[in-house]
C-alpha positions as CSV (number, residue, x, y, z in Angstrom):
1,X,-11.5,5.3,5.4
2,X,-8.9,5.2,2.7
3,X,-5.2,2.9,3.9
4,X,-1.9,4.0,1.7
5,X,1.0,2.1,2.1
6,X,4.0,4.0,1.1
7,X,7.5,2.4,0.8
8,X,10.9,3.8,1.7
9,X,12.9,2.0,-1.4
10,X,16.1,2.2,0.3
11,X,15.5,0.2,3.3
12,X,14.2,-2.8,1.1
13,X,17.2,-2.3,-1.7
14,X,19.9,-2.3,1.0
15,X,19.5,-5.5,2.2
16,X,17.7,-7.5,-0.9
17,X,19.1,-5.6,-3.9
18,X,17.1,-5.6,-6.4
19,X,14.3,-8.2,-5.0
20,X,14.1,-5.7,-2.6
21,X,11.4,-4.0,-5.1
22,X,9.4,-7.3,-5.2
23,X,9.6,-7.4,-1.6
24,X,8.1,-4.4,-1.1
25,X,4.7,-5.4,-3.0
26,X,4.4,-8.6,-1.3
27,X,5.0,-6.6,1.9
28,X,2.2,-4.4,0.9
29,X,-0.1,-7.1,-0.2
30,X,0.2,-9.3,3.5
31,X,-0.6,-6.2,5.4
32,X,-3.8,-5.2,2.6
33,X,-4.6,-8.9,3.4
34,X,-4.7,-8.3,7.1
35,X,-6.8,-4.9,6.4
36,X,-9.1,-7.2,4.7
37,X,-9.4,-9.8,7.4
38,X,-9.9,-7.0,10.4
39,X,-12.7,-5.7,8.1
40,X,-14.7,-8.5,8.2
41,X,-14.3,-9.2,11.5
42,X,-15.7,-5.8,12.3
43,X,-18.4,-6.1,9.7
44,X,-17.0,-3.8,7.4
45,X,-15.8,-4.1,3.6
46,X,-12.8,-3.5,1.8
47,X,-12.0,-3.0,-1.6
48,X,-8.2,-3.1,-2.2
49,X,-6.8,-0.8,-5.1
50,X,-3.8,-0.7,-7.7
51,X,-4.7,0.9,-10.5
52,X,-4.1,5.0,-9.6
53,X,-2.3,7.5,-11.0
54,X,1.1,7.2,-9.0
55,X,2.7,10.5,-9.6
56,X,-0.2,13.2,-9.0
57,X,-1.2,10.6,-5.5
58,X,2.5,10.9,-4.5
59,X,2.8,14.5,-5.2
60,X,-0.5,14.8,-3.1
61,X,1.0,12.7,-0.2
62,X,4.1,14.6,-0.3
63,X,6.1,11.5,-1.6
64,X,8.9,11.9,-4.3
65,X,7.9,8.9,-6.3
66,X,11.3,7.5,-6.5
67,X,13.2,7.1,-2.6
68,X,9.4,6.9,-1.0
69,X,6.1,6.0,-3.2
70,X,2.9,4.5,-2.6
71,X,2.7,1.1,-3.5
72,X,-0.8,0.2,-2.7
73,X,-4.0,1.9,-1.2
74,X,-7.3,0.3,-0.1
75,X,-11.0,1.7,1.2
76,X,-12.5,0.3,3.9
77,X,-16.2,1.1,4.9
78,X,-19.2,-0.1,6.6
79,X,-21.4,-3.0,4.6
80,X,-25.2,-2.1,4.1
């Protein structure tokens, strides 16, 4: 299965201003961390991703890159 995190910008900026973009990574990184630690407690793996094309998977997901945008993704499968 493949996890997206998506961000709604606005409800990080209004609050924390411009850390508020900083925020949202770190955000995304504590919950990919929490993905990673359910995996292996199920016996699965997980491979956490950040390089992707952002525009063409945010035009996939519906997102309009700028107000909401995926910030991180991650697979998480079965180990041999």
């Amino acid at each position: 299965v493949t996890f997206f995190w998506a961000a709604d910008v606005k409800r990080m900026t209004w609050r924390y201003v411009e850390r508020g973009y900083r925020y949202l990574h770190l955000d995304a990184g504590h919950v990919c961390q929490n993905l990673y630690l359910a995996g292996e407690a199920l016996g699965c793996g997980t491979c956490a991703i950040a390089a992707y094309e952002d525009a063409e998977l945010n035009d996939l997901l519906g997102l309009d890159g700028e107000e909401m945008l995926v910030v991180y993704l991650a697979a998480l499968g079965k180990k041999k």
